[in-house]
C-alpha positions as CSV (number, residue, x, y, z in Angstrom):
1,X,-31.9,-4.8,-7.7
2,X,-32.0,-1.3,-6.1
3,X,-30.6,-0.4,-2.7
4,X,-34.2,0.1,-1.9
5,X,-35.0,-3.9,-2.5
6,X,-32.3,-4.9,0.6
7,X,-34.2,-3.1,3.4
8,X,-31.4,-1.5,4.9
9,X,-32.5,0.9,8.5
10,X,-34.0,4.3,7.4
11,X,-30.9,6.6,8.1
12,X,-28.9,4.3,6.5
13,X,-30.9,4.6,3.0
14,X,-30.8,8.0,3.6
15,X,-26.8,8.5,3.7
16,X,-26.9,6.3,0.8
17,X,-29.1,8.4,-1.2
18,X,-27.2,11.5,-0.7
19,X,-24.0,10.0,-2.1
20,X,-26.2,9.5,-5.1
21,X,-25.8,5.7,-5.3
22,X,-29.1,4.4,-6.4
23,X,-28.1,0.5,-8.1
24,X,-25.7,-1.7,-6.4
25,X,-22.4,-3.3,-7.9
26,X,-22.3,-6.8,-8.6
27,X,-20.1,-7.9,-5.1
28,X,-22.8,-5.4,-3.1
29,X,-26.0,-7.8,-4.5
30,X,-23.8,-10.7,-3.8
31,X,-22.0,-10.0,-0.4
32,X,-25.3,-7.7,1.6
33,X,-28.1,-10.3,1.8
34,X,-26.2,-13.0,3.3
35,X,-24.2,-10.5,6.0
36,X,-27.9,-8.9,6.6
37,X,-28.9,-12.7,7.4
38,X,-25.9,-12.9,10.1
39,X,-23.6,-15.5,7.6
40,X,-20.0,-15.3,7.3
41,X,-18.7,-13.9,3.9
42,X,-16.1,-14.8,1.3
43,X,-15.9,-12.2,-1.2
44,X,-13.7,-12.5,-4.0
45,X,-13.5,-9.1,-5.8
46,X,-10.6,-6.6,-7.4
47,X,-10.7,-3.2,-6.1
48,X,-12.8,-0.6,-7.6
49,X,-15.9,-3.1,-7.3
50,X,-17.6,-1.7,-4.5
51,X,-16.5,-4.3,-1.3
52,X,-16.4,-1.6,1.3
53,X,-19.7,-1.0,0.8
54,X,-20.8,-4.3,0.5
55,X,-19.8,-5.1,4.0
56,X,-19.9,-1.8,5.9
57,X,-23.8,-1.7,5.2
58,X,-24.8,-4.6,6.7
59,X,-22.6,-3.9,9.8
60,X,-23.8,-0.3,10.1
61,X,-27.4,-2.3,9.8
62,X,-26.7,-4.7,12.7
63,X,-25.2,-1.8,14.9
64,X,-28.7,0.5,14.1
65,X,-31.2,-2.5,15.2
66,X,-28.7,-3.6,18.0
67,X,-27.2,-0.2,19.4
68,X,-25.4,-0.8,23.2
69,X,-23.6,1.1,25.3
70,X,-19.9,1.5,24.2
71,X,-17.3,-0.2,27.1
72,X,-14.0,1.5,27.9
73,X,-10.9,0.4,25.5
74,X,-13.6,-1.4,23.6
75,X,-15.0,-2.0,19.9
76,X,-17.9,-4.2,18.6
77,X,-16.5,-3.9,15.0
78,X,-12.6,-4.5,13.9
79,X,-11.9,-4.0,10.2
80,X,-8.0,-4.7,9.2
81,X,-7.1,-3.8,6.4
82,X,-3.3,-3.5,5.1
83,X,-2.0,-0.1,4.5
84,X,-2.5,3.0,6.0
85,X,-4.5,5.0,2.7
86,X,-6.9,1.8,2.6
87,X,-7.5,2.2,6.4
88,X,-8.6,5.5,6.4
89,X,-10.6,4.8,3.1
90,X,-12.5,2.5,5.0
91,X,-13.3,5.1,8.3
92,X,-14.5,7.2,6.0
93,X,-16.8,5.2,4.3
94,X,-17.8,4.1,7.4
95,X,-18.8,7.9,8.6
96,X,-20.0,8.5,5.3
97,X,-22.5,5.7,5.5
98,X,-23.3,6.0,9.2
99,X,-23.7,9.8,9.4
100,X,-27.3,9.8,10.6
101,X,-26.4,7.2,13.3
102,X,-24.9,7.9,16.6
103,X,-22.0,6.0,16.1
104,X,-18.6,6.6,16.6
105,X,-15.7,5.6,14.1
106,X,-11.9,5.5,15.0
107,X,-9.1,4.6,12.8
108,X,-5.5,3.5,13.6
109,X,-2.5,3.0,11.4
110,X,1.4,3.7,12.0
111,X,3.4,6.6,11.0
112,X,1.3,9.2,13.6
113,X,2.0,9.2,17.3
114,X,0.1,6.3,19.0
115,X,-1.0,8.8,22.5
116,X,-3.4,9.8,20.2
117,X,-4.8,7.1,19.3
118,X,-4.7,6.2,22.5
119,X,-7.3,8.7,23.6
120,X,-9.8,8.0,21.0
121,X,-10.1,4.3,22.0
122,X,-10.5,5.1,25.9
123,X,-13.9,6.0,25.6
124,X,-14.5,2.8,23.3
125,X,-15.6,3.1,19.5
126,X,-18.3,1.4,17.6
127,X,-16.0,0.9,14.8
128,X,-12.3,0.4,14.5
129,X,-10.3,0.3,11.3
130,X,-6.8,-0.4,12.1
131,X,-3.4,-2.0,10.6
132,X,-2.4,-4.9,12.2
133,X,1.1,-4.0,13.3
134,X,-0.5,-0.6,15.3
135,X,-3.1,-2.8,16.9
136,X,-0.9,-4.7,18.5
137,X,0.8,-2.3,19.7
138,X,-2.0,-0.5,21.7
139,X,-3.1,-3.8,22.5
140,X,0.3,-4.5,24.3
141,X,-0.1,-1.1,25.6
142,X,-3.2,-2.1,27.3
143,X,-5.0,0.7,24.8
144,X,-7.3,-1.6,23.0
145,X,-9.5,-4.3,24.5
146,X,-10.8,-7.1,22.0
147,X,-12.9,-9.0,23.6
148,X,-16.2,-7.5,22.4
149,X,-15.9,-7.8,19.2
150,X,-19.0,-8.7,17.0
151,X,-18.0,-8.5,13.8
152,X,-14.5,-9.1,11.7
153,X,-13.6,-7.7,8.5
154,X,-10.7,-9.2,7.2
155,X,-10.3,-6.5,3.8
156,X,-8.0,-7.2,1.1
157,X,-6.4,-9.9,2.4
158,X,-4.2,-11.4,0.1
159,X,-2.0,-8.3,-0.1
160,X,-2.5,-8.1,3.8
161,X,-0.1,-11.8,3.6
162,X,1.7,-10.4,0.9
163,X,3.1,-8.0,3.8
164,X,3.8,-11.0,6.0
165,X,0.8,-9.9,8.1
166,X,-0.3,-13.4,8.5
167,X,1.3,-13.7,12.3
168,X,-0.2,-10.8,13.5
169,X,-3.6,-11.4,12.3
170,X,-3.2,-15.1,14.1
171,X,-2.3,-13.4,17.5
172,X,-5.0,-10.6,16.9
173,X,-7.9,-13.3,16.3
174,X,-6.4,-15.5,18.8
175,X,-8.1,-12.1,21.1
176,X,-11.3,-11.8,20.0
177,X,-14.4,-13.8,20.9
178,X,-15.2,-17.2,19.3
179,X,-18.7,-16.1,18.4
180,X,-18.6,-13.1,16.1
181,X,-19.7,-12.8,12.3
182,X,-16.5,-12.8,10.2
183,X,-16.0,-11.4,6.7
184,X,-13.1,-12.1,4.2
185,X,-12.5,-9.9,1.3
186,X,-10.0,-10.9,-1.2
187,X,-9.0,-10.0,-5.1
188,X,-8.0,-13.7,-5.3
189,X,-7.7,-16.7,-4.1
190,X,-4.7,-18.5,-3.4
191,X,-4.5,-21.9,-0.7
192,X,-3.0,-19.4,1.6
193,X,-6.3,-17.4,1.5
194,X,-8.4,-20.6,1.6
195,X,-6.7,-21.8,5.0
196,X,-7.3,-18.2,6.4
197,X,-10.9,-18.7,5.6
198,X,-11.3,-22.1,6.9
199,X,-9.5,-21.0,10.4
200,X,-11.3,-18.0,10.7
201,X,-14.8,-18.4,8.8
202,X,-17.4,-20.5,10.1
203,X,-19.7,-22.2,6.8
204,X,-19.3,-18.6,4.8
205,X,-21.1,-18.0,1.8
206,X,-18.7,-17.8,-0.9
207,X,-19.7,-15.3,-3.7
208,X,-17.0,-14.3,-6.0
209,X,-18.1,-11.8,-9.3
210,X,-15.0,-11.6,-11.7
211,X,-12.3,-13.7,-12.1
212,X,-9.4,-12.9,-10.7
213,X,-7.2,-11.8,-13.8
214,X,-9.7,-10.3,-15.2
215,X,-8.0,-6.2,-16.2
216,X,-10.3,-3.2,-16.5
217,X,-13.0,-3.7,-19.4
218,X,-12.3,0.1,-20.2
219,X,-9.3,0.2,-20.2
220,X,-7.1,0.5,-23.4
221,X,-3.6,-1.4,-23.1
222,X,-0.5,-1.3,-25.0
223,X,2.9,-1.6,-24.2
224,X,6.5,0.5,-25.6
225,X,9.9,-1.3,-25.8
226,X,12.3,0.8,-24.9
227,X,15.9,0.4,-23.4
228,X,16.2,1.1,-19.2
229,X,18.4,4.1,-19.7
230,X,15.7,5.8,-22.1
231,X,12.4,5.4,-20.6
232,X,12.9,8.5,-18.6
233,X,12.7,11.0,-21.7
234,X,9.8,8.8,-23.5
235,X,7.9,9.3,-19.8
236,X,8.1,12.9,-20.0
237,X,7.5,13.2,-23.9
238,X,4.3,11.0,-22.8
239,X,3.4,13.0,-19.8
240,X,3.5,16.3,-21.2
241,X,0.1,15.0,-23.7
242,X,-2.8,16.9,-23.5
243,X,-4.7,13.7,-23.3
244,X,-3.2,12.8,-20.2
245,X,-5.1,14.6,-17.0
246,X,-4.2,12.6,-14.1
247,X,-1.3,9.5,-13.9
248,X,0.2,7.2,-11.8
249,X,3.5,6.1,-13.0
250,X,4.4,3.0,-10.8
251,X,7.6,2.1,-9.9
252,X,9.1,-1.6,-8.4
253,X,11.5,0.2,-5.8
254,X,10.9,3.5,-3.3
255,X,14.3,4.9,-4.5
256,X,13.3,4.6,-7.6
257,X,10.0,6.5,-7.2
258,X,12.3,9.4,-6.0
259,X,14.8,9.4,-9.0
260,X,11.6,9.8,-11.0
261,X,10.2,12.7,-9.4
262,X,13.5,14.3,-9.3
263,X,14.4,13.6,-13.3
264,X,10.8,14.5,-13.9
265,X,11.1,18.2,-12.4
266,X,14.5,18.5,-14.5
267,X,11.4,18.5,-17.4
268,X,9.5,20.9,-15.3
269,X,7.0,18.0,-14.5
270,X,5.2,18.6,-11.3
271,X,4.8,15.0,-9.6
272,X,5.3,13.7,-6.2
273,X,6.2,10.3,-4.6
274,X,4.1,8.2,-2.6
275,X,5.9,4.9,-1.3
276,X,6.5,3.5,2.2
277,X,9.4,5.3,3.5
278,X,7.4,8.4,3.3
279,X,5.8,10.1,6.4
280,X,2.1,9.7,6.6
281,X,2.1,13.5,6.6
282,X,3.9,13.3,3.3
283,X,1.7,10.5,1.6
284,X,-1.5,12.2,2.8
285,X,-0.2,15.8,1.4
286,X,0.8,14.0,-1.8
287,X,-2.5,11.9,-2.4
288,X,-4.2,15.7,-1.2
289,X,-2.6,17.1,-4.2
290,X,-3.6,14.6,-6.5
291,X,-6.9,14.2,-5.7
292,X,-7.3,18.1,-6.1
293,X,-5.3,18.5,-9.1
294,X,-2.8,20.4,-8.3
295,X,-0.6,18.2,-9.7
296,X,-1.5,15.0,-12.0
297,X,1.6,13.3,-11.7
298,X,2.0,10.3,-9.1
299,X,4.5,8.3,-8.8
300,X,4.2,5.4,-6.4
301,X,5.3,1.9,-5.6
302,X,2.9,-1.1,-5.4
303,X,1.6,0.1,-2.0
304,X,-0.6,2.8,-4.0
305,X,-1.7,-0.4,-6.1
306,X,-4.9,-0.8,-4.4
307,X,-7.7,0.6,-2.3
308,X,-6.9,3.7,-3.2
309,X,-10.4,5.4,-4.8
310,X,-9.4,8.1,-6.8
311,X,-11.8,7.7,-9.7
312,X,-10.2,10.8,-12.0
313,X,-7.1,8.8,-13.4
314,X,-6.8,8.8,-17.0
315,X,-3.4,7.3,-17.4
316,X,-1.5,4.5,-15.3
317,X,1.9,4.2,-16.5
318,X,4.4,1.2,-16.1
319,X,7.4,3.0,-15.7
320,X,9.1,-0.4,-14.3
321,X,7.0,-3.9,-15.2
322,X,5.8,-5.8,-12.1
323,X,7.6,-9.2,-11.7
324,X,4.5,-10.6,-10.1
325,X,2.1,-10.5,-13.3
326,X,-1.0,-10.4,-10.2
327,X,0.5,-7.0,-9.7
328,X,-0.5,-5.3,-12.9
329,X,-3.8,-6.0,-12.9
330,X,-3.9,-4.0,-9.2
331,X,-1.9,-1.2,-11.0
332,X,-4.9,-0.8,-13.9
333,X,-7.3,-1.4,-11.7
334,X,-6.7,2.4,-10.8
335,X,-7.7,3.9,-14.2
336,X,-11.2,3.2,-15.7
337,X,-13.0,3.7,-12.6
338,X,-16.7,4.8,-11.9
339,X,-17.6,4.1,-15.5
340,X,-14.8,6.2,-17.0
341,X,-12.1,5.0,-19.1
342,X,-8.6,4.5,-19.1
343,X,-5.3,3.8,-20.6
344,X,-2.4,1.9,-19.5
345,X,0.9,2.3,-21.3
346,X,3.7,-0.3,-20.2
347,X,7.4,0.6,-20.5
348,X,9.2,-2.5,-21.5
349,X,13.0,-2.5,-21.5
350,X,14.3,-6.0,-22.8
351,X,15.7,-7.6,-19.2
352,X,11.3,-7.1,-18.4
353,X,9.9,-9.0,-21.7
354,X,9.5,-12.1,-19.8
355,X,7.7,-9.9,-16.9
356,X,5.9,-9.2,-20.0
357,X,5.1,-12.6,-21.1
358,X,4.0,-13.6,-18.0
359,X,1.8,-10.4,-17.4
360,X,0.2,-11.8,-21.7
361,X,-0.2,-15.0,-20.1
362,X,-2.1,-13.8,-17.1
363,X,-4.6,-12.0,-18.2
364,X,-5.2,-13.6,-21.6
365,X,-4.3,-11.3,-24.4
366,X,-1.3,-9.1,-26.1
367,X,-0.7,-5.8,-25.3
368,X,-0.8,-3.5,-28.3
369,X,2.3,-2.5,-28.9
370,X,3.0,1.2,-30.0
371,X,6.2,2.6,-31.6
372,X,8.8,5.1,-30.2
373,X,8.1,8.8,-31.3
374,X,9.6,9.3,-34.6
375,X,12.2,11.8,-32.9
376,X,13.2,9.9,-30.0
377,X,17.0,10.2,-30.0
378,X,16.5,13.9,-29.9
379,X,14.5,13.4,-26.8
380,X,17.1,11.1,-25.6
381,X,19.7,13.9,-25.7
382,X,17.6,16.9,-24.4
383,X,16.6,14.6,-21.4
384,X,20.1,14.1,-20.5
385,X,21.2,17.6,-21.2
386,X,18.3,18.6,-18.9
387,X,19.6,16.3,-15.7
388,X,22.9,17.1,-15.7
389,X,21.9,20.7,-15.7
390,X,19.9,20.0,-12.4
391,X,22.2,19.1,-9.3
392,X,19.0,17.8,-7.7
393,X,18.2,15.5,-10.6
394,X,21.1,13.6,-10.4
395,X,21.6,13.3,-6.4
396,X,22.0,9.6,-5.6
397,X,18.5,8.7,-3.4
398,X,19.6,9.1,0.5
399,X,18.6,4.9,0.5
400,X,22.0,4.3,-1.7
401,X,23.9,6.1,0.7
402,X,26.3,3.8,3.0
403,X,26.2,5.9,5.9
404,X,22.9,5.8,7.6
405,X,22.1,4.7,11.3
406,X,19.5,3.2,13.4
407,X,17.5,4.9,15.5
408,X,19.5,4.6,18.4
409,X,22.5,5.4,16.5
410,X,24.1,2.4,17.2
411,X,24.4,0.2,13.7
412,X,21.4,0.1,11.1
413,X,18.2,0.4,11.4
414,X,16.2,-3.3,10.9
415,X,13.3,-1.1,9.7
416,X,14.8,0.3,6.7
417,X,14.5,-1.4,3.5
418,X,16.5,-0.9,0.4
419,X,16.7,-2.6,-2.8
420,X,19.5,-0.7,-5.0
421,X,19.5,-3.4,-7.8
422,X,15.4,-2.7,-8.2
423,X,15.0,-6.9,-8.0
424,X,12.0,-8.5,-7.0
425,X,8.4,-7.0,-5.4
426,X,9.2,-4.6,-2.9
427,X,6.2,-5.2,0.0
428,X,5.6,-1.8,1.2
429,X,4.8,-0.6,4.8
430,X,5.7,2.8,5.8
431,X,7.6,4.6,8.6
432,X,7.0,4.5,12.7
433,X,6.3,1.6,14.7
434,X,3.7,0.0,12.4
435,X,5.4,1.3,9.1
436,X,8.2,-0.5,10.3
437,X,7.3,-3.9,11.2
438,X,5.5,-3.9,7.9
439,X,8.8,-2.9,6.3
440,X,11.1,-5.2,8.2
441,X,9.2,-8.0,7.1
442,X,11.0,-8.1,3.5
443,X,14.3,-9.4,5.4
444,X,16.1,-7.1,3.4
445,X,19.3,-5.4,4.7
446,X,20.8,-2.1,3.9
447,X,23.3,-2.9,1.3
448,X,26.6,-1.0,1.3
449,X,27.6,-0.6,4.9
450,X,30.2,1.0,7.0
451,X,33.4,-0.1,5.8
452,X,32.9,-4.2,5.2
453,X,29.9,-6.2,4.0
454,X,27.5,-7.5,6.8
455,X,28.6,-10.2,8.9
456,X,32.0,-9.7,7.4
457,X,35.3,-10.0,9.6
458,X,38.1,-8.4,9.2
459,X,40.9,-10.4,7.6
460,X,44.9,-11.2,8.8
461,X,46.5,-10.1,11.9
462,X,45.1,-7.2,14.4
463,X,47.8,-4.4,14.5
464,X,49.5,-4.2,17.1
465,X,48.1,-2.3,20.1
466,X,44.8,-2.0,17.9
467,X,41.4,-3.0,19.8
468,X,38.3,-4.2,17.9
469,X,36.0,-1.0,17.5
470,X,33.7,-2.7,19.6
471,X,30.6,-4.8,18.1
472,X,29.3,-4.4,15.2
473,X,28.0,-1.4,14.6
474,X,29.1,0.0,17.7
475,X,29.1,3.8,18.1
476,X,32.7,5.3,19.6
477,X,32.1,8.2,17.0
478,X,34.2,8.8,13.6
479,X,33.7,6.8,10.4
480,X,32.3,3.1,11.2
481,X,34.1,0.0,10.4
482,X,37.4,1.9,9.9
483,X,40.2,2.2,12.1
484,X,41.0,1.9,15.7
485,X,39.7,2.4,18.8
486,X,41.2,5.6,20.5
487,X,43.3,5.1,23.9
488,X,42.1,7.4,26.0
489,X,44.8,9.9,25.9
490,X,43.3,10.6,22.6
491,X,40.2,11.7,23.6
């Protein structure tokens, strides 16, 4: 089949022609027909596969044959999707493919100043890709009526309720109209993601083209053992390999994306960090740099495990194994892209070999296993020579502080999410109002604290005279948890 054979509108074919695509990917012969015939979709597909396409073409179809006048605060198509990179991913896809139509394409995401966003939607958009969290918000804001919506695009939803999206996306379809064509993309398919689609699809056509474990054909995959303490110097003996033009090294925790960065440049390794608790300005400048190659280091949590198209990476490293198996075959998924190939080199220490097993288990076969250089424990020693020489190496990340406040400055912020013991999947989200919610949604607390654990009381008898410092977290100024409340002849 050629794009040709799916009679798509004229300007549409045209767009598609000057990004040089010519045959479509399995998921894009699978998904187009039926959403060209009006059907609902479920699409099971990884990422890399081609499902933006596969359902932004048949949309940009139905908007060419059926164009209407656009209505204040208004959009006729609303694609979620869960992070802010995938988001704008999709927008521009959407412009790319739609550039000989007169359509207009928003996209909204947390982390940026809502006003605006605000402005672009007053007009009303054709299309509008958008995080849940910041949708709701202009939608409380009165910034974003959707009650015209014709078409849904629900895109990789599984990780969207691995972010606890799932009550958000009930309130946000409990807004739109009951007749509308629905699509549901997904890179598997668990019952939670087989309720969604029998709430919110109506008799879809299910068409699925890999199995869900199923790890980059291209890609070659081993795997080091090596202790926690010592994968830093075998990551920077590996890094500095010709071989190696572009890497993601992902990490399980967003302090521990930092450490690496800042233990990486002890090595004069150029690398930046790309995890939820960075500004949007920062993510984007970071991703700008990689895509460019002006660096061809990134380091990144799981949120940079998918939708992100960045089809140059040669080399995804595990720094830190995933303890959802699921997980690793996002990570890979970024190497071995557009027909390429890739490695993917796992760094094992031996409190992560049943992470490992499980990981075996998953997708069906060992990873090859490769051996430590044969001068290791000289690396071992230069690396640690090399950090303690660097002040900035070895500054503890500002999460494992115990001193920070909310954004009031009155007791901790809800939004911020730390994990010093590097336990567990971290969901990401990012900072502002929709970075936030996404990142509060963990349930995590700040651990440390100002002067006692959380919802820890003082113990035995109040001095005399003394008065509780107010509640907890309570601002009267000095250091938090400690001491007495000053009479006012102190002051």
């Amino acid at each position: 089949m050629n794009f040709s054979d799916l009679a798509l509108a004229e300007p549409i074919a045209r767009a598609i022609a000057d990004k040089g695509y010519d045959t479509p990917s399995p998921i894009q012969q699978a998904a187009i027909p039926p959403a060209l015939a009006g059907n609902d979709v479920l699409g099971l597909a990884q990422t890399g596969t081609g499902k933006t396409a596969a359902f932004a073409l048949p949309i940009l179809n139905r908007l060419a044959a059926n164009p209407k006048h656009r209505l204040k605060l208004s959009t006729r198509v609303l694609v979620l999707a869960p992070t802010r990179e995938l988001a704008a991913q999709i927008a521009a896809s959407f412009t790319a493919y739609g550039r000989y139509l007169k359509l207009s394409v928003a996209c909204v995401f947390g982390g940026v100043p809502i006003g605006r966003q605000e402005r672009a939607l007053f007009p009303g958009v054709d299309v509008l890709v958008a995080t849940p969290g910041r949708l709701l918000d202009l939608v409380m804001k009165g910034a974003c009526d959707l009650g015209h919506v014709e078409m849904l695009v629900l895109d990789e939803c599984d990780q969207m309720l691995d972010l606890g999206f799932v009550h958000d996306l009930k309130r946000i379809t409990g807004l739109l109209p009951k007749q509308r064509q629905s699509m549901l993309f997904s890179a598997t398919l668990p019952p939670a993601i087989e309720e969604l689609a029998q709430r919110y699809l109506k008799n879809p056509v299910k068409v699925a083209v890999k199995p869900a474990a199923t790890t980059a054909e291209r890609v070659v995959q081993s795997v080091i053992h090596v202790s926690q303490p010592e994968k830093l110097a075998l990551l920077a003996h590996l890094l500095v390999d010709e071989d190696v033009a572009s890497t993601i090294v992902f990490t399980r925790t967003k302090h521990g994306a930092d450490r690496v960065v800042r233990q990486l440049s002890a090595h004069k390794i150029a690398a930046e960090a790309i995890h939820g608790n960075r500004s949007q300005a920062q993510r984007t400048r970071a991703l700008t740099a990689f895509r460019s190659g002006e660096i061809k280091v990134l380091v990144a949590t799981d949120i940079a495990a998918r939708g992100l198209d960045i089809p140059a990476v040669s080399h995804i490293f595990n720094y830190e194994l995933p303890n959802v198996p699921e997980q690793y075959v996002h990570r890979i998924g970024r190497t071995a892209r557009a027909g390429r190939e890739g490695r993917a080199i796992a760094l094992c220490a031996p409190d992560e070999r049943p992470y490992l097993k499980d990981i075996e288990r998953l997708i069906r076969m060992p990873l090859d296993q490769q051996p430590l250089p044969a001068n290791f424990r000289d690396l071992v020693g230069l690396t640690a020579k090399l950090i303690k020489s660097s002040p900035s190496a070895a500054e503890p990340p500002r999460e494992e502080r115990n001193f920070n406040r909310g954004p009031s400055g009155r007791g901790r912020d809800p939004r911020a999410v730390v994990h010093a013991d590097g336990r567990g999947p971290r969901r990401e989200g990012g900072g502002g109002r929709d970075g936030g919610r996404e990142a509060a949604r963990d349930g995590a607390r700040r651990e440390g604290g100002f002067g006692r654990p959380e919802g820890a009381r003082p113990q035995g008898p109040r001095p005399q005279g003394a008065r509780p410092q107010g509640r907890p977290g309570g601002g009267f100024g000095g250091q938090r948890g400690s001491g007495q409340r000053r009479s006012p002849a102190g002051r």
